[in-house]
N, C-alpha and C positions, 0 to 999 in steps of 0.2 A: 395392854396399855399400862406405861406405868403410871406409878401414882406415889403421894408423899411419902417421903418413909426410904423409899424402895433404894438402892444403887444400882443403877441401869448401865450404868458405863458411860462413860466419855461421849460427850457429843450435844446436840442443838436439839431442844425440847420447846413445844409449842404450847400453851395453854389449849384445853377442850375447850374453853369458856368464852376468854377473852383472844386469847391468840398472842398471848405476851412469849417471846421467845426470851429461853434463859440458856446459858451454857454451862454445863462438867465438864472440870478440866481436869479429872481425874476420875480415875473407879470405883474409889472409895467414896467419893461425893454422894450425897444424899439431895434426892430432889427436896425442895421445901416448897410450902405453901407458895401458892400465885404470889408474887410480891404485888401485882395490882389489885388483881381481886380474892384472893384469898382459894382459889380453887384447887382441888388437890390432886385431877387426874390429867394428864400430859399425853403425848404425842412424840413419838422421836422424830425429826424431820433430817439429823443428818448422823 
């Protein structure tokens, strides 16, 4: 599971918490904080 910090790669990332999806549009992209709820551990969905 990634989580804040991490560079996961390119793609659609769900919140564990809330379910806010965010996108990387590149490799080097760093996941950050929930922007709703401030949560730090994701999900890749695509």
């Amino acid at each position: 599971m990634p989580t804040t910090g991490e560079k996961p790669g390119k793609g659609k990332y769900k919140c564990k918490k809330c379910g806010k999806v965010i996108t990387l549009d590149n490799d080097s992209d760093q996941l950050p904080p929930c922007p709703v709820c401030q949560h730090t551990e994701w999900d890749k969905i695509q």
